[in-house]
N, C-alpha and C positions, 0 to 999 in steps of 0.2 A: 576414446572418451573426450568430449569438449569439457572447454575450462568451466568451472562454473562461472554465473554470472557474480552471484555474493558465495561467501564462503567465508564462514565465521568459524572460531574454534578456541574453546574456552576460556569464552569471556564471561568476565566477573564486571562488575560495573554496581557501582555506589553511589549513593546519596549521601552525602557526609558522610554518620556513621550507618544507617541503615543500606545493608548489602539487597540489593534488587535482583540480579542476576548474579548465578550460580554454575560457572560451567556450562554457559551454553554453548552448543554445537547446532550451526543451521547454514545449509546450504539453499540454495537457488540456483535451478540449469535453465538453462536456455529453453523457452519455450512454455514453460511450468507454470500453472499458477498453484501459487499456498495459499494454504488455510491457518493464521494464525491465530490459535484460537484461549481460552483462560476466563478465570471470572475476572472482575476487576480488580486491581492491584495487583496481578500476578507477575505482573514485569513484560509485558507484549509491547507497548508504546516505550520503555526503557529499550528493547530490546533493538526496534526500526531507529530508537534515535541514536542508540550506539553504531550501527551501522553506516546513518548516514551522517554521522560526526558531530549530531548536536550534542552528545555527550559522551566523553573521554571513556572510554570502558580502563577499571583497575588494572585488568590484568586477562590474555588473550591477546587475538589477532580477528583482521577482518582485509580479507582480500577482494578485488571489485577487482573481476577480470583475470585474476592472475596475481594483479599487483595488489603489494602493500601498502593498504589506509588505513591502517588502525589508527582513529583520530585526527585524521587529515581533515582539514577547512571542509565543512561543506558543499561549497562550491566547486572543490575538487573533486569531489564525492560528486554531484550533480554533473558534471560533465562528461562524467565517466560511462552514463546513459541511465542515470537512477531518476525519476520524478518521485517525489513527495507526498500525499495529500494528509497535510493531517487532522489529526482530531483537531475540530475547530474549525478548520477551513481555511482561514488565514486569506480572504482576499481583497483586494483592495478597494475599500466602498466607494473614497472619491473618484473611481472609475468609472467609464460604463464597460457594461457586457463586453464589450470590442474592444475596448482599449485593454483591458484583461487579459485578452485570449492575443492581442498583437504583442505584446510585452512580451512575451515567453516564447513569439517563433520562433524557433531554430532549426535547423537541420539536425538532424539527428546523427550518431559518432560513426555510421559508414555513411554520411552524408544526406542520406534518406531526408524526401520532404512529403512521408507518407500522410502523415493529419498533417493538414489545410485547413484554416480556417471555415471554408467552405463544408468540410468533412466534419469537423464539427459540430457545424450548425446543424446539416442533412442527420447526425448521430443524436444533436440536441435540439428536435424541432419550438423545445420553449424559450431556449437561448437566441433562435433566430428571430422571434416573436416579443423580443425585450431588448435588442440589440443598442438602442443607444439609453437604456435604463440607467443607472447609477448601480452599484455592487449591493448598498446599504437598502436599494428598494426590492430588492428581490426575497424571495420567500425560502427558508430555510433548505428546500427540498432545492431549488430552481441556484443557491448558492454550493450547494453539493453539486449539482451539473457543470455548474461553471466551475469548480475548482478541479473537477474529475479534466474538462476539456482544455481549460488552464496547462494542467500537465501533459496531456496528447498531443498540444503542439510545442511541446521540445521532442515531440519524434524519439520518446524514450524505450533503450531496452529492458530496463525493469519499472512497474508500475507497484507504486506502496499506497494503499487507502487504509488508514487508520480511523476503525470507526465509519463504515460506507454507509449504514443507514441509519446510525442513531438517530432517534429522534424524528425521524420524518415518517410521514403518514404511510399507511399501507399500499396505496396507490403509487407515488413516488418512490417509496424503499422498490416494489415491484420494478419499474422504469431503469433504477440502476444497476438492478442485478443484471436485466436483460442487456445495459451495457459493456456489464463486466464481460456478460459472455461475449456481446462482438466483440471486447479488448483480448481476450482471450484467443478468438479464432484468429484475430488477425495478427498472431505469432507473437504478441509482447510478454512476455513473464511478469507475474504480477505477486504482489503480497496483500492479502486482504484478512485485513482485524475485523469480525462480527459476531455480535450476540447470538443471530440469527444460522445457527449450524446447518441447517438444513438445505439452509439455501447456499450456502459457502459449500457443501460438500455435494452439492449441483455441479456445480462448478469448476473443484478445484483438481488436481493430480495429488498432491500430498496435503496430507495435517497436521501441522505439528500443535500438541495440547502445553503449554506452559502452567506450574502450580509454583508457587512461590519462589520464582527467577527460578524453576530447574526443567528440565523437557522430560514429561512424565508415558508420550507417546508422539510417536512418530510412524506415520504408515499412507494409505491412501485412502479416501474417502469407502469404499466398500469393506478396506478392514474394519473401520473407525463406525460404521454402520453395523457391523458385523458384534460389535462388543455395547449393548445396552444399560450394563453396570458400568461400562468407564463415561460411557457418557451421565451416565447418574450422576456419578461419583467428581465428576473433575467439572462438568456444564452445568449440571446442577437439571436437567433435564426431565 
């Protein structure tokens, strides 16, 4: 058995006095992508930011690789081979397109310099077509490319998109699923938070369902299709 990549194990995690997560247990192997899935509030964005050290979890453990981060700097967490994307986007306006995607090369942690800028651009043909734009003139859908591509050049072993298509048109939500899936083939393990089940469980190898910080189902996309009442019940479907 390989190590996993993430490997979490009963963590509790709080907002002062409001308890978000409740004993969660969530792994990521090598290769996998997940389905994070919940309505809102159920603790899914508490759950990636405990992971990647934005916030301290109560109580548990969170292993990256083997090793123990429970809480460590994010940055330590990030080099470990985690990229980010979260809700919001988070990218830098007074940039343009370029300066963007240059800020974040790196060699990836077996040295890999698989995304290229080049690679990219060929993956975001609207990114090559605004290249020396500014962050803050691009279009909702066109700043989720660039943040998705943003994190493909640290060459990372695990991919987190929180929130991939909120908000954007049905044309562009289309455009990023069909990227998830080349991130997918091309061997990165990924975490993807969406409304859109249907299209995450296209996609994914497992799903885990979160209901008020607790994990209420975990299996693979044809169980998870397989049970109509849990989807009712937990998607609202």
């Amino acid at each position: 058995m390989s190590t996993p990549l993430i490997q979490a194990k009963g963590l509790n995690t709080h907002y002062g006095q409001s308890h978000i997560l409740r004993g969660v247990d969530f792994t990521v192997d090598p290769g996998q992508t997940i389905g994070l899935m919940g309505r809102n509030g159920m603790g899914k964005s508490t759950l990636l930011k405990s992971i990647m050290g934005i916030v301290k979890p109560s109580s548990g453990t969170v292993h990256i690789k083997g090793q123990p981060m429970t809480g460590a700097p994010t940055f330590e967490i990030a080099r470990l081979g985690l990229a980010y994307v979260p809700e919001g986007r988070g990218i830098f306006g007074n940039l343009s397109v370029q300066e963007n995607l240059q800020m974040a090369a790196r060699a990836g942690t077996k040295g890999q310099r698989d995304w290229t800028c080049d690679r990219v651009l060929e993956t975001f043909p609207r990114l090559a077509e605004r290249l020396n734009h500014g962050g803050q003139q691009l279009s909702g859908g066109e700043q989720q490319m660039l943040t998705i591509g943003r994190a493909l050049m640290t060459n990372p072993d695990v991919l987190i998109l929180d929130e991939a298509t909120e908000g954007l048109a049905p044309l562009i939500a289309r455009e990023i699923w069909r990227i998830c899936g080349l991130i997918r083939a091309s061997g990165i393990s990924s975490i993807i938070v969406d409304k859109a089940w249907k299209q995450v469980t296209q996609i994914t190898d497992r799903n885990v369902i979160l209901v008020k910080g607790e994990v209420v189902f975990e299996g693979s996309s044809d169980e998870l299709l397989a049970k109509p009442a849990l989807l009712e019940q937990y998607l609202g479907v």
